[in-house]
CHARMM internal coordinates of N, CA and C (Angstrom, degrees):
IC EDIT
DIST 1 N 1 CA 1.4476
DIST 1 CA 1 C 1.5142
ANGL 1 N 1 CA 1 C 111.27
DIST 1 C 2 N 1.2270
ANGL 1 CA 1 C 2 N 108.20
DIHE 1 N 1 CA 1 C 2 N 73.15
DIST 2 N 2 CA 1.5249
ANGL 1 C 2 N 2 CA 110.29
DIHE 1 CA 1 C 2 N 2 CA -179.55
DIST 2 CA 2 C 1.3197
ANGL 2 N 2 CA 2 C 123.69
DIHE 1 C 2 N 2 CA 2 C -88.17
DIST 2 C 3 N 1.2536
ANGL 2 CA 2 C 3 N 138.08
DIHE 2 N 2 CA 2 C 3 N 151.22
DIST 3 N 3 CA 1.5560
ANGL 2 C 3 N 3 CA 99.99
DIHE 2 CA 2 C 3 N 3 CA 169.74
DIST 3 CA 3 C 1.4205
ANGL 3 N 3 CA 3 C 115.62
DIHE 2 C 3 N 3 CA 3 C -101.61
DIST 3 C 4 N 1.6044
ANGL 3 CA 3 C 4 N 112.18
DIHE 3 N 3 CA 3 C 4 N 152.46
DIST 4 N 4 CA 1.9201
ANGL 3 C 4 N 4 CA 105.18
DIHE 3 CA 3 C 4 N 4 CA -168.80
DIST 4 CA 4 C 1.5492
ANGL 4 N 4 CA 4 C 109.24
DIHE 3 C 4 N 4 CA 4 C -62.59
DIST 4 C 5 N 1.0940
ANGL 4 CA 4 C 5 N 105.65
DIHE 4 N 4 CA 4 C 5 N 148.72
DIST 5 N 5 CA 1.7551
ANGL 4 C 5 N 5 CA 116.97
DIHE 4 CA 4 C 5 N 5 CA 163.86
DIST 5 CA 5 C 1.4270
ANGL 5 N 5 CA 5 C 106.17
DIHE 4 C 5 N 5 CA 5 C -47.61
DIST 5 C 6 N 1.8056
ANGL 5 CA 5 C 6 N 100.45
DIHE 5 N 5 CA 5 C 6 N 126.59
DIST 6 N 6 CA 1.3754
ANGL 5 C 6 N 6 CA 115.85
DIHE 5 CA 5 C 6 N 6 CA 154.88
DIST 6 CA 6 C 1.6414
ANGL 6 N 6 CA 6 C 115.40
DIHE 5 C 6 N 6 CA 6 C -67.75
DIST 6 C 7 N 0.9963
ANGL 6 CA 6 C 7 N 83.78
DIHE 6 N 6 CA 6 C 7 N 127.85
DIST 7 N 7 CA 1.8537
ANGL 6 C 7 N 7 CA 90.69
DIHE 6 CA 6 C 7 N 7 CA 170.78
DIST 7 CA 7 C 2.1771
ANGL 7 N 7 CA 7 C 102.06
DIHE 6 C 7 N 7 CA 7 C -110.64
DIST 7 C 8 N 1.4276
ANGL 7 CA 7 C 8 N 91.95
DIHE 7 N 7 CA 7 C 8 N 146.05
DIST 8 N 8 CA 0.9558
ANGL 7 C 8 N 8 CA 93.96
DIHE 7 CA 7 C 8 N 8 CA -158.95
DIST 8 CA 8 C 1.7396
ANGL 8 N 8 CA 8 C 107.60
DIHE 7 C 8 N 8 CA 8 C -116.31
DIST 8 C 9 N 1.1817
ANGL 8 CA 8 C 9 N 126.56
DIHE 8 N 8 CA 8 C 9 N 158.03
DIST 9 N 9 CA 1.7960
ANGL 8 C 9 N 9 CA 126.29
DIHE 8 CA 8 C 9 N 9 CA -144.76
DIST 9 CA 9 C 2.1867
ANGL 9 N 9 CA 9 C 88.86
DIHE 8 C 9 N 9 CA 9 C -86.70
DIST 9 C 10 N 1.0088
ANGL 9 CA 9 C 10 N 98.51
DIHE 9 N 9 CA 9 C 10 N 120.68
DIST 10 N 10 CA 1.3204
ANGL 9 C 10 N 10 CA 113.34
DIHE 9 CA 9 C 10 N 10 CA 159.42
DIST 10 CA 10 C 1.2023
ANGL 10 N 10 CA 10 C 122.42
DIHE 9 C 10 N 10 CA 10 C -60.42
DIST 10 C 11 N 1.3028
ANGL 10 CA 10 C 11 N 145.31
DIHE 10 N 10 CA 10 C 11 N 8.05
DIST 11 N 11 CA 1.2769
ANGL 10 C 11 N 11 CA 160.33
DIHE 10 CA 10 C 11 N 11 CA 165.53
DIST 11 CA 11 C 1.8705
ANGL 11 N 11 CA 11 C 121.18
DIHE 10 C 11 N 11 CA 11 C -65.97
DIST 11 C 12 N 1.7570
ANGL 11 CA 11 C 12 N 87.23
DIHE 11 N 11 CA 11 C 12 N -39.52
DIST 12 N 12 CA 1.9398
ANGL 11 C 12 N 12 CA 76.20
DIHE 11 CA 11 C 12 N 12 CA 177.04
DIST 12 CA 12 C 1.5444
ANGL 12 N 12 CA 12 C 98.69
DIHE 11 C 12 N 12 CA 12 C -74.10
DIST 12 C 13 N 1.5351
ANGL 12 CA 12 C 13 N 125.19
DIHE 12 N 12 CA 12 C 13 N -12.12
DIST 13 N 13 CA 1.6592
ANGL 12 C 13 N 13 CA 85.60
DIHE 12 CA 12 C 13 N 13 CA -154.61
DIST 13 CA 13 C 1.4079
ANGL 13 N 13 CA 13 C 95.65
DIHE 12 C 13 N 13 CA 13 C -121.35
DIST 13 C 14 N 1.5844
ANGL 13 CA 13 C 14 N 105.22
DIHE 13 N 13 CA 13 C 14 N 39.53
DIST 14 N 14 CA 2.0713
ANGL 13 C 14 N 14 CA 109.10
DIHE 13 CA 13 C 14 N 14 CA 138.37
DIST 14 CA 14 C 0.8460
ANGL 14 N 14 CA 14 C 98.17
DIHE 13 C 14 N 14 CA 14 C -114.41
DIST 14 C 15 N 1.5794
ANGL 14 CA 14 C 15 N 130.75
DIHE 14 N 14 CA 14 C 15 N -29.26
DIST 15 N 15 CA 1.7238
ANGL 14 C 15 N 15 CA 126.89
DIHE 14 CA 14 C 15 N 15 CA -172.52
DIST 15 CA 15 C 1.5329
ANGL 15 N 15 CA 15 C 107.07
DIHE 14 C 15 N 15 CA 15 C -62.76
DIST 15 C 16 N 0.7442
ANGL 15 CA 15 C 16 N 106.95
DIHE 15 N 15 CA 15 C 16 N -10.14
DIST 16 N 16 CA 2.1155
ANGL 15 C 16 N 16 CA 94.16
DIHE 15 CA 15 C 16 N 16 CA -150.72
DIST 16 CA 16 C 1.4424
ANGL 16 N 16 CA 16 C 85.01
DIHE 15 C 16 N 16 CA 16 C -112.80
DIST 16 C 17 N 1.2615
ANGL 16 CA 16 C 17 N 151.21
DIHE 16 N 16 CA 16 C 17 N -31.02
DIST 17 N 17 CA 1.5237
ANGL 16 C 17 N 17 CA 159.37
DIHE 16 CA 16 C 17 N 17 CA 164.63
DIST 17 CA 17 C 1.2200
ANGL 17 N 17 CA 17 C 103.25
DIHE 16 C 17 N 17 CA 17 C -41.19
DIST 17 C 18 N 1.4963
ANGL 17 CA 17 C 18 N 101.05
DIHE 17 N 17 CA 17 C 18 N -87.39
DIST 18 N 18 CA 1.5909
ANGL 17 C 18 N 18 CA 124.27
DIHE 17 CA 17 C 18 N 18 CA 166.71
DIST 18 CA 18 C 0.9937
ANGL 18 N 18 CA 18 C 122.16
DIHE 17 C 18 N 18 CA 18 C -6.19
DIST 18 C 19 N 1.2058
ANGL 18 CA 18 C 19 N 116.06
DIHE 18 N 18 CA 18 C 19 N -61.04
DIST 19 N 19 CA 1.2900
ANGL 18 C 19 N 19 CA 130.31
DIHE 18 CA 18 C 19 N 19 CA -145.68
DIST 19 CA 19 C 1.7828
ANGL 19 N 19 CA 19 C 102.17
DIHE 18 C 19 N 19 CA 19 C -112.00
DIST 19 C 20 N 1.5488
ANGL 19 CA 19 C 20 N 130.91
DIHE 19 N 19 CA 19 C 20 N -20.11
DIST 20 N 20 CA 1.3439
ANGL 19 C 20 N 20 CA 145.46
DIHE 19 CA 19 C 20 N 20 CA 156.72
DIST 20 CA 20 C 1.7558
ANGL 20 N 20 CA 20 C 105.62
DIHE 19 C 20 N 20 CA 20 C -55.69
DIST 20 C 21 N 1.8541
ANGL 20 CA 20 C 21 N 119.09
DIHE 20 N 20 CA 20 C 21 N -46.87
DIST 21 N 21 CA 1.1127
ANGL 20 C 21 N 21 CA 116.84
DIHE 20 CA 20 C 21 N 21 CA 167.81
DIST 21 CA 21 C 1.0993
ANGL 21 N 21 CA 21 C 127.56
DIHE 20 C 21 N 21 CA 21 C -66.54
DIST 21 C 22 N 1.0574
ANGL 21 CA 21 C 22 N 115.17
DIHE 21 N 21 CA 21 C 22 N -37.21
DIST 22 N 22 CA 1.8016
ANGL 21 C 22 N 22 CA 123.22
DIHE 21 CA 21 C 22 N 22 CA -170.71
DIST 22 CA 22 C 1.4293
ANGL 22 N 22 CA 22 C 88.10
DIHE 21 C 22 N 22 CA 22 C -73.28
DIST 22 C 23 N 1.4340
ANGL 22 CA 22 C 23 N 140.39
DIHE 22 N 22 CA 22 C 23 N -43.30
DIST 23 N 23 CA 1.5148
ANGL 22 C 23 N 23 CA 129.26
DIHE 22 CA 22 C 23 N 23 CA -157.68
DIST 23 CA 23 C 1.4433
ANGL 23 N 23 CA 23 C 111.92
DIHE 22 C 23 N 23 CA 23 C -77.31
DIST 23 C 24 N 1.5828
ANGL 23 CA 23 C 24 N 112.23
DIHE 23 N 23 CA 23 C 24 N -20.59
DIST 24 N 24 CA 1.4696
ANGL 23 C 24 N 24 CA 131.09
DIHE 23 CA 23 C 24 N 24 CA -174.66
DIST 24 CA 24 C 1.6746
ANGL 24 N 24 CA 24 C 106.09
DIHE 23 C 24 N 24 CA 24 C -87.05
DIST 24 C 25 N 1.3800
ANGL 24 CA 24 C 25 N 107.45
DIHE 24 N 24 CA 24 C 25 N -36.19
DIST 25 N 25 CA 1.5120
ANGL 24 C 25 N 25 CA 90.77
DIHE 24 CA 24 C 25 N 25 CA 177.48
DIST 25 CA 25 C 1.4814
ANGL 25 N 25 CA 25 C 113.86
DIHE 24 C 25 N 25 CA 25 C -94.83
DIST 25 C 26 N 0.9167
ANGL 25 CA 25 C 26 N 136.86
DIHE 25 N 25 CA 25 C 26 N -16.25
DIST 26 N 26 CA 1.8177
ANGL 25 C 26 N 26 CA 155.46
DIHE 25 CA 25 C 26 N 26 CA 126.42
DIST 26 CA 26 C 1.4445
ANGL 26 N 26 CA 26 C 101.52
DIHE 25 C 26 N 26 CA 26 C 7.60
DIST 26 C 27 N 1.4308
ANGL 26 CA 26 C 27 N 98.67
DIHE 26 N 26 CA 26 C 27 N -87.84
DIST 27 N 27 CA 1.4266
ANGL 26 C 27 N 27 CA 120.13
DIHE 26 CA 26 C 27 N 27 CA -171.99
DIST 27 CA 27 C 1.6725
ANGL 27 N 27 CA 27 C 107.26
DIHE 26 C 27 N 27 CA 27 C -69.87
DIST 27 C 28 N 1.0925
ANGL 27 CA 27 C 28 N 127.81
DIHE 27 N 27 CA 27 C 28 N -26.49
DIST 28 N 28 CA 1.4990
ANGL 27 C 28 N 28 CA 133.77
DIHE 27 CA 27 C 28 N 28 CA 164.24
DIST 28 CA 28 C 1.7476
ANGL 28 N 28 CA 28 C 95.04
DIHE 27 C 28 N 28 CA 28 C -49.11
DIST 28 C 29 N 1.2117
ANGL 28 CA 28 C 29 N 115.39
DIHE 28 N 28 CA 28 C 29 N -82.84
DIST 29 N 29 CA 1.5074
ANGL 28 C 29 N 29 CA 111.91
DIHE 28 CA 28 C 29 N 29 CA -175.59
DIST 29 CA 29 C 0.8562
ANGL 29 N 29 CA 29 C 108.40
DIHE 28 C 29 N 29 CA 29 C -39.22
DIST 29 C 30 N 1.2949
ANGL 29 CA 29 C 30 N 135.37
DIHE 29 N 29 CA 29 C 30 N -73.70
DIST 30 N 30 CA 1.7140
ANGL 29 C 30 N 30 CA 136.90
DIHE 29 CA 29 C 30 N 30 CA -168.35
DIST 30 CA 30 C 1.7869
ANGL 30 N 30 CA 30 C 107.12
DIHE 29 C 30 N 30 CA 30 C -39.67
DIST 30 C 31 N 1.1726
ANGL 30 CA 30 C 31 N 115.51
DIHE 30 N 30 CA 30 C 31 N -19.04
DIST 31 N 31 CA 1.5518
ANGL 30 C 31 N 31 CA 114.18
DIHE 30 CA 30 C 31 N 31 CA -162.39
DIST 31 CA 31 C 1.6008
ANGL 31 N 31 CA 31 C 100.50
DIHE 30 C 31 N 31 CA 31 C -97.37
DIST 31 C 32 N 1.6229
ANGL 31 CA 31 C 32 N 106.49
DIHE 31 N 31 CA 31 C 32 N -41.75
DIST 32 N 32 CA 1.3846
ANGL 31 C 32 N 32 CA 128.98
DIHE 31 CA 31 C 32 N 32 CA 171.86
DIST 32 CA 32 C 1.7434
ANGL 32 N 32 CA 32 C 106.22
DIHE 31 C 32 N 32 CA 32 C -39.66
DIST 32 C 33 N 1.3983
ANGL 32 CA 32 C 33 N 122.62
DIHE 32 N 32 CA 32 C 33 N -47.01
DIST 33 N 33 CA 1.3950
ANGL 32 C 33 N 33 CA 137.35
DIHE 32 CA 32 C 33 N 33 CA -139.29
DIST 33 CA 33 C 1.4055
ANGL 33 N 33 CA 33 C 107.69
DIHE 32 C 33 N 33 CA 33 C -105.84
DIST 33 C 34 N 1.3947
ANGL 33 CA 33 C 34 N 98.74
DIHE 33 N 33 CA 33 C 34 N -18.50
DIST 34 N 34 CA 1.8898
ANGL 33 C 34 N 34 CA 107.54
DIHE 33 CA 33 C 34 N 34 CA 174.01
DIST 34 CA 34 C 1.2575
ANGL 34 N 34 CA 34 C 116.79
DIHE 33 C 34 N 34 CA 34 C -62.89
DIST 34 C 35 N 1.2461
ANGL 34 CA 34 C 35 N 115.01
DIHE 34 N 34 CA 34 C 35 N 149.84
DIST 35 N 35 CA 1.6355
ANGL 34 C 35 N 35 CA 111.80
DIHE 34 CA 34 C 35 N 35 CA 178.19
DIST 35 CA 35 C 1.4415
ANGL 35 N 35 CA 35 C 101.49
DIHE 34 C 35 N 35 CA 35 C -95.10
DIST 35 C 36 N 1.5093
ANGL 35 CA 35 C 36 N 111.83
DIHE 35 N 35 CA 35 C 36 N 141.00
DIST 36 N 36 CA 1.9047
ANGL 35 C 36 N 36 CA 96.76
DIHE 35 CA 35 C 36 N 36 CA 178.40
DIST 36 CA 36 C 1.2583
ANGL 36 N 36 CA 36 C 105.76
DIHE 35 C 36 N 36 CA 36 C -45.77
DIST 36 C 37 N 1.5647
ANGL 36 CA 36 C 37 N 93.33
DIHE 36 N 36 CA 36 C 37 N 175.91
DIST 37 N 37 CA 1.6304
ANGL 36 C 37 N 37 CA 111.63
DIHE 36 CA 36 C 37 N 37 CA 178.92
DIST 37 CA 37 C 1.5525
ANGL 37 N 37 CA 37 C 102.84
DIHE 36 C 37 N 37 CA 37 C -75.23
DIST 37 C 38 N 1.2889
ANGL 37 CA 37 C 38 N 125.95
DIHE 37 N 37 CA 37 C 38 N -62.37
DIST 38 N 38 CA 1.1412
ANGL 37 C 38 N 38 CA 126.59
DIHE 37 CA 37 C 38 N 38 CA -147.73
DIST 38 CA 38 C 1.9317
ANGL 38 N 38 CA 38 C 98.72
DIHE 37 C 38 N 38 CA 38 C -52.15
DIST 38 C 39 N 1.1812
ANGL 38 CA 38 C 39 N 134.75
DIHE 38 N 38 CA 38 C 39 N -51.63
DIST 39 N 39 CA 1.0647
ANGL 38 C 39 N 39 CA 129.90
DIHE 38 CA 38 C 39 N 39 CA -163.35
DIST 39 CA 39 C 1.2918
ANGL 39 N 39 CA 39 C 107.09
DIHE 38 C 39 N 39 CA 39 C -86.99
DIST 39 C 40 N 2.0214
ANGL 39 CA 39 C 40 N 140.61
DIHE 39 N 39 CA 39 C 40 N -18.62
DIST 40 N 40 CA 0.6853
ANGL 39 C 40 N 40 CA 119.24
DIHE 39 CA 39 C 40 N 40 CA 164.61
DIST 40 CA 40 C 1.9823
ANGL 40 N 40 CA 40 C 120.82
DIHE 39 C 40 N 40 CA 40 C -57.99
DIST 40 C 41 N 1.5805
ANGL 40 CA 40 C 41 N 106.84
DIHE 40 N 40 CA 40 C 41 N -23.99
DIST 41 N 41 CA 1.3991
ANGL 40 C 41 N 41 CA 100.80
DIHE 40 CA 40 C 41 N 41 CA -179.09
DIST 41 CA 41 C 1.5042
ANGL 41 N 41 CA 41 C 110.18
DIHE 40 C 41 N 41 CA 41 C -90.15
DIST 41 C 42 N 1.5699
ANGL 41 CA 41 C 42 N 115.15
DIHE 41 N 41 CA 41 C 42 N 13.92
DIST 42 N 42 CA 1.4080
ANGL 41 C 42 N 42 CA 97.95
DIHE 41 CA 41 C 42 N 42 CA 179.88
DIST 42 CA 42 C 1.7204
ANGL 42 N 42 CA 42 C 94.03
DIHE 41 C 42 N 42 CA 42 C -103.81
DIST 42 C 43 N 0.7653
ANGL 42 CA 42 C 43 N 117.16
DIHE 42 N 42 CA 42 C 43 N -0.65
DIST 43 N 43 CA 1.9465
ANGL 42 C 43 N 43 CA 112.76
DIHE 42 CA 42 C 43 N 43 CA -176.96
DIST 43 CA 43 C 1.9695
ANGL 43 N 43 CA 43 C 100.46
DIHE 42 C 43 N 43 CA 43 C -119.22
DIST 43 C 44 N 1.1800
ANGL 43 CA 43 C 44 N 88.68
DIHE 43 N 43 CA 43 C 44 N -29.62
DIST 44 N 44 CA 1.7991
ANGL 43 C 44 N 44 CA 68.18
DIHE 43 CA 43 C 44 N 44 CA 176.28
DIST 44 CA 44 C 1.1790
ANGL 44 N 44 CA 44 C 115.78
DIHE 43 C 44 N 44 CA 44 C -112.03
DIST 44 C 45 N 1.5204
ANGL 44 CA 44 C 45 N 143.73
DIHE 44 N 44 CA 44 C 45 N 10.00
DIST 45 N 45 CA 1.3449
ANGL 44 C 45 N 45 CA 139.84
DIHE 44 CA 44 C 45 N 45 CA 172.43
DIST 45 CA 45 C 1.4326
ANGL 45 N 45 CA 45 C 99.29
DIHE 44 C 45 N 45 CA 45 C -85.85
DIST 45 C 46 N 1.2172
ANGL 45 CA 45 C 46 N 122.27
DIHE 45 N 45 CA 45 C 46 N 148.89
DIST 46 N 46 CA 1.7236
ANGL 45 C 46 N 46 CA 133.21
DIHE 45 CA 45 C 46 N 46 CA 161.91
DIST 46 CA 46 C 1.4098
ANGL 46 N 46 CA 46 C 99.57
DIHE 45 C 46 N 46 CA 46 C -60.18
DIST 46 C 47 N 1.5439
ANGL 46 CA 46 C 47 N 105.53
DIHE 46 N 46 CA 46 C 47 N 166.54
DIST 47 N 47 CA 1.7797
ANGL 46 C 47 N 47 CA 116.12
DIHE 46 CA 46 C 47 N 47 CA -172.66
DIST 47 CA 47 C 2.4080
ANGL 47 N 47 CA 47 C 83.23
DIHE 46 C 47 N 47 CA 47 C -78.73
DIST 47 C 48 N 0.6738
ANGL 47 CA 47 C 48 N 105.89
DIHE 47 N 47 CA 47 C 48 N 167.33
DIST 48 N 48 CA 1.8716
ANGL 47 C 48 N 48 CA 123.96
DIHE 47 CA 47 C 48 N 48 CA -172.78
DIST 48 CA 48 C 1.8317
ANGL 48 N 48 CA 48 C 80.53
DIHE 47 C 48 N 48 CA 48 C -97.60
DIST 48 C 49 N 1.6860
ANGL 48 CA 48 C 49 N 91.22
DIHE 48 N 48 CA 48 C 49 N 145.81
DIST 49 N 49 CA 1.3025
ANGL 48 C 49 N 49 CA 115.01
DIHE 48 CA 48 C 49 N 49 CA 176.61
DIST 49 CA 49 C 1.6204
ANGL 49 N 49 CA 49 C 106.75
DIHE 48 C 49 N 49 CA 49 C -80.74
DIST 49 C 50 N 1.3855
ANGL 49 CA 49 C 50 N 92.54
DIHE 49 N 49 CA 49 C 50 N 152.12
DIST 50 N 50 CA 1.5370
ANGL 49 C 50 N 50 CA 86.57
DIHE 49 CA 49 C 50 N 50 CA -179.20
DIST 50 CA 50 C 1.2984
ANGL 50 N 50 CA 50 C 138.81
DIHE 49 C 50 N 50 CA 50 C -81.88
DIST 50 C 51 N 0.9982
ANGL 50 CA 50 C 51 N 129.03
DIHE 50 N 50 CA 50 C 51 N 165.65
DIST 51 N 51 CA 1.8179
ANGL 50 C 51 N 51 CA 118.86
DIHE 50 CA 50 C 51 N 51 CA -163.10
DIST 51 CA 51 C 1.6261
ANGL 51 N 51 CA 51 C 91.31
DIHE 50 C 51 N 51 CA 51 C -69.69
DIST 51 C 52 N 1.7134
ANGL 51 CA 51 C 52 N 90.59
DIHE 51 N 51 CA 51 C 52 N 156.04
DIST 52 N 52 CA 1.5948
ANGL 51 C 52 N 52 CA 101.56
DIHE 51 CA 51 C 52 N 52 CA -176.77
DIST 52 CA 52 C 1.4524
ANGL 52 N 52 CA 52 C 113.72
DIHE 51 C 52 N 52 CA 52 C -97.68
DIST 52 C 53 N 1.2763
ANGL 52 CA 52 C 53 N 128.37
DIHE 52 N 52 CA 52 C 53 N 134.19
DIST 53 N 53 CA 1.6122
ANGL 52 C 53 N 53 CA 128.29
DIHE 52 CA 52 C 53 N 53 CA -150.41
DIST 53 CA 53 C 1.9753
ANGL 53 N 53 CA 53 C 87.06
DIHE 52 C 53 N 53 CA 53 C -109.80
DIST 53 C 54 N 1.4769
ANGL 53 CA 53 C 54 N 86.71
DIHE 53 N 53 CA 53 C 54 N 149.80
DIST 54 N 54 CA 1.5942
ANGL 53 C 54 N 54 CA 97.41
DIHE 53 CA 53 C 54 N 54 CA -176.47
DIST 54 CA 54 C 1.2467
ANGL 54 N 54 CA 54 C 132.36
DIHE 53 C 54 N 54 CA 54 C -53.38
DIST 54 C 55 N 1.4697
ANGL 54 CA 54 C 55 N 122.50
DIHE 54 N 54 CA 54 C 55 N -21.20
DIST 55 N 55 CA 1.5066
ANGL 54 C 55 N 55 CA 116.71
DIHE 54 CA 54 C 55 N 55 CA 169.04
DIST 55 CA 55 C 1.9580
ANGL 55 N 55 CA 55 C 107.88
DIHE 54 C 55 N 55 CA 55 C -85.01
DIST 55 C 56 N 1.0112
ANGL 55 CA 55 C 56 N 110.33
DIHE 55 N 55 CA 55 C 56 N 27.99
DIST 56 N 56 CA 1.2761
ANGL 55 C 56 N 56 CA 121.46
DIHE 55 CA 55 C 56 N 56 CA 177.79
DIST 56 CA 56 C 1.1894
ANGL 56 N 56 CA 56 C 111.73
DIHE 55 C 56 N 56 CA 56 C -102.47
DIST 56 C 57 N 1.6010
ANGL 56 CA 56 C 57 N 137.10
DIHE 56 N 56 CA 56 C 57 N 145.17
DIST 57 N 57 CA 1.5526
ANGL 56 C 57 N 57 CA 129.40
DIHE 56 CA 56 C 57 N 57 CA -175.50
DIST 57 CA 57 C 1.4480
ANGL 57 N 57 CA 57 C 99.71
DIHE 56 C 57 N 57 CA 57 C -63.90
DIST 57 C 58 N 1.1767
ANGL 57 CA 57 C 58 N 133.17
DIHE 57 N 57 CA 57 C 58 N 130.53
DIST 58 N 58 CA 1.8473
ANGL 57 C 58 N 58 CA 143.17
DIHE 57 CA 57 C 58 N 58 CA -177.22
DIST 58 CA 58 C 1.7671
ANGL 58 N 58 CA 58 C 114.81
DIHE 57 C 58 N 58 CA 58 C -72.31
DIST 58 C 59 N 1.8257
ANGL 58 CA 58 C 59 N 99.51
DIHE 58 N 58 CA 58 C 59 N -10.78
DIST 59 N 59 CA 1.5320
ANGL 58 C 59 N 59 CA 107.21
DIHE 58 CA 58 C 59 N 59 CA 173.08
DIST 59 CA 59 C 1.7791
ANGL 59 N 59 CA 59 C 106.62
DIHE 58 C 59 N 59 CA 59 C -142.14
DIST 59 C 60 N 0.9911
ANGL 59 CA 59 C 60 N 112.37
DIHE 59 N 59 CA 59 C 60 N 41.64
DIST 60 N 60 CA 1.5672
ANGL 59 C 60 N 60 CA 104.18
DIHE 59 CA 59 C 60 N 60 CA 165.60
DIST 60 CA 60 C 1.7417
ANGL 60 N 60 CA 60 C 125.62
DIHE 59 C 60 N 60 CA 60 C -19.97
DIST 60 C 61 N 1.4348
ANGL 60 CA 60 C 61 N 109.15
DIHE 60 N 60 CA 60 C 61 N -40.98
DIST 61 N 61 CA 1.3327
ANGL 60 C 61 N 61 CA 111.98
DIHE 60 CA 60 C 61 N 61 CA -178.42
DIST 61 CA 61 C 1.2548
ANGL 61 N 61 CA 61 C 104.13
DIHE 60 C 61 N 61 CA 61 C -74.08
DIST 61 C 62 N 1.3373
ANGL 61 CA 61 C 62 N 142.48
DIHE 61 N 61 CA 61 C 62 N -22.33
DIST 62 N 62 CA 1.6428
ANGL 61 C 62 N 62 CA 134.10
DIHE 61 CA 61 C 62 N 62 CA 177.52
DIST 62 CA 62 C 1.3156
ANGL 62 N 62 CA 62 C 102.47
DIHE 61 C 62 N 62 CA 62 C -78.88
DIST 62 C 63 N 0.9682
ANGL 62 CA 62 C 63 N 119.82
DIHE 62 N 62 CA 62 C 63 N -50.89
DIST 63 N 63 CA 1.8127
ANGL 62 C 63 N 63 CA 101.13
DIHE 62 CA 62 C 63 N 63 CA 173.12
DIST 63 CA 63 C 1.3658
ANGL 63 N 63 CA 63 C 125.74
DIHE 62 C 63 N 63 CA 63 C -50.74
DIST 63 C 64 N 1.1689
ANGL 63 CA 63 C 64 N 112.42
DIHE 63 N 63 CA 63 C 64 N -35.25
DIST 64 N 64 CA 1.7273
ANGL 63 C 64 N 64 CA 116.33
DIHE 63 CA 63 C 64 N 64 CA -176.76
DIST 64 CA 64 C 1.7706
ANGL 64 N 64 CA 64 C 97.48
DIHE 63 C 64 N 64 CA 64 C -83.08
DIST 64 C 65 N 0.7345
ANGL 64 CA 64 C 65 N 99.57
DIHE 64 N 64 CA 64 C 65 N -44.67
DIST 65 N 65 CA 1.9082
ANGL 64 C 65 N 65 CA 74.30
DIHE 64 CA 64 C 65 N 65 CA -178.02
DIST 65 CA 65 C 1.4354
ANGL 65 N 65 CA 65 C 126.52
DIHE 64 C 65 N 65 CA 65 C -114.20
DIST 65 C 66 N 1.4914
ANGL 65 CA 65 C 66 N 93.11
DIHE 65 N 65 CA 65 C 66 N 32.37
DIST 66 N 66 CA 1.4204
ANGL 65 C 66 N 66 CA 96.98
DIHE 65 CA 65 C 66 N 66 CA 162.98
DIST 66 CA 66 C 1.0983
ANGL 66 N 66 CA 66 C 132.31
DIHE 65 C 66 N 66 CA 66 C -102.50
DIST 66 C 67 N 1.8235
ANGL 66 CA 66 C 67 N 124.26
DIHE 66 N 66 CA 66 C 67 N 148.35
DIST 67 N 67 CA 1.7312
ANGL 66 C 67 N 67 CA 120.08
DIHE 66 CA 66 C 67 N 67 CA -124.09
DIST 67 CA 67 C 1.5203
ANGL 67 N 67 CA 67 C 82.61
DIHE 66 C 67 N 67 CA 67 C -72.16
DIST 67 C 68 N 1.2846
ANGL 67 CA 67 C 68 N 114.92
DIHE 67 N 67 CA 67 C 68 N 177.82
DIST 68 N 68 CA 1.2200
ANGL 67 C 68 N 68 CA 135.84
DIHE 67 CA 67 C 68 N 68 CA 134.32
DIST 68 CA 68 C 1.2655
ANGL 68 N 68 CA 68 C 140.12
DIHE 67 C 68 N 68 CA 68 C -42.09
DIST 68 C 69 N 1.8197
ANGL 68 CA 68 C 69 N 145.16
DIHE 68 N 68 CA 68 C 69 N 107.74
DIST 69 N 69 CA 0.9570
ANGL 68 C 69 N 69 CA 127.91
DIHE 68 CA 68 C 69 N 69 CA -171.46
DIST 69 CA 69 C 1.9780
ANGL 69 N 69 CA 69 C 130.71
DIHE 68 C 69 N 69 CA 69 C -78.31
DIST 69 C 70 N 1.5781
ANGL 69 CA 69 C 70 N 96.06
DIHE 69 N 69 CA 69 C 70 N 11.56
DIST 70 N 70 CA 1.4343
ANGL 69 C 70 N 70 CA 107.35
DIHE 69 CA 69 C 70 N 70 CA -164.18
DIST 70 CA 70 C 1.8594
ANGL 70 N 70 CA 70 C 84.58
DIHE 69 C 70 N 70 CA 70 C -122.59
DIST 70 C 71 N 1.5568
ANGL 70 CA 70 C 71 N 124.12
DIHE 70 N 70 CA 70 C 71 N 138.41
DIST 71 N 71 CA 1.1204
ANGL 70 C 71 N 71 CA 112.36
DIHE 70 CA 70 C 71 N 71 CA -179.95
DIST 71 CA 71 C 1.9379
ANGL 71 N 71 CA 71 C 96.89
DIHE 70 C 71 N 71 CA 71 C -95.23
DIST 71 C 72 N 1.4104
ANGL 71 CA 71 C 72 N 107.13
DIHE 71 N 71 CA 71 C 72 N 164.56
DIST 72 N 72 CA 0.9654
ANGL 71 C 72 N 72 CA 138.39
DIHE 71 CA 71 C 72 N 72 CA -142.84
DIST 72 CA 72 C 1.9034
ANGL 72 N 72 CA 72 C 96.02
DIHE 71 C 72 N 72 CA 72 C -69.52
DIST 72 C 73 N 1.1866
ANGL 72 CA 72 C 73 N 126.17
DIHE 72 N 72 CA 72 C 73 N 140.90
DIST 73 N 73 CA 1.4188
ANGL 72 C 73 N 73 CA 101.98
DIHE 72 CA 72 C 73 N 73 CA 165.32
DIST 73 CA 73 C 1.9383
ANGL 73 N 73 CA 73 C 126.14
DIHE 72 C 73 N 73 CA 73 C -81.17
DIST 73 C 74 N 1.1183
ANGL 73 CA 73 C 74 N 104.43
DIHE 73 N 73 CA 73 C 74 N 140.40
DIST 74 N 74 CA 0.9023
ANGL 73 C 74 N 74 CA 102.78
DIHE 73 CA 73 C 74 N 74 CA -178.06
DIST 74 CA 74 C 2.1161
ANGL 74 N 74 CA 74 C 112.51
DIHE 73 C 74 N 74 CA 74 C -115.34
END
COOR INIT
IC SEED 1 N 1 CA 1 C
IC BUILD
């Protein structure tokens, strides 16, 4: 009482090829079509803020998000 051999669907192993090539030349184009980096950050980044000079608070960002000392009304 054995049980017969599974045979198994010949389908993954054109599918899974197939479909490994098609994803490789896919992504080949897409890589082809990019604009380098360097010039995408020279036209789409904003000009950089300017350095902060010493009579200036040296942490601006701690003041703005620091909690509140009164809790909130509820």
């Amino acid at each position: 009482m054995s049980e017969p051999e599974k045979k198994g669907s010949p389908w993954p192993w054109f599918l899974v090829p197939v479909a490994a090539i098609s994803l490789f030349f896919v992504l080949r184009e897409c890589r082809q079509n990019l604009p380098p980096a360097n010039t995408a950050a020279d036209h789409d980044a904003p000009a950089p803020a300017a350095p902060s000079t010493p009579e200036q608070d040296p942490n601006p960002a701690a003041t703005e998000t620091a909690p509140s000392s009164s809790p909130a009304p509820q």
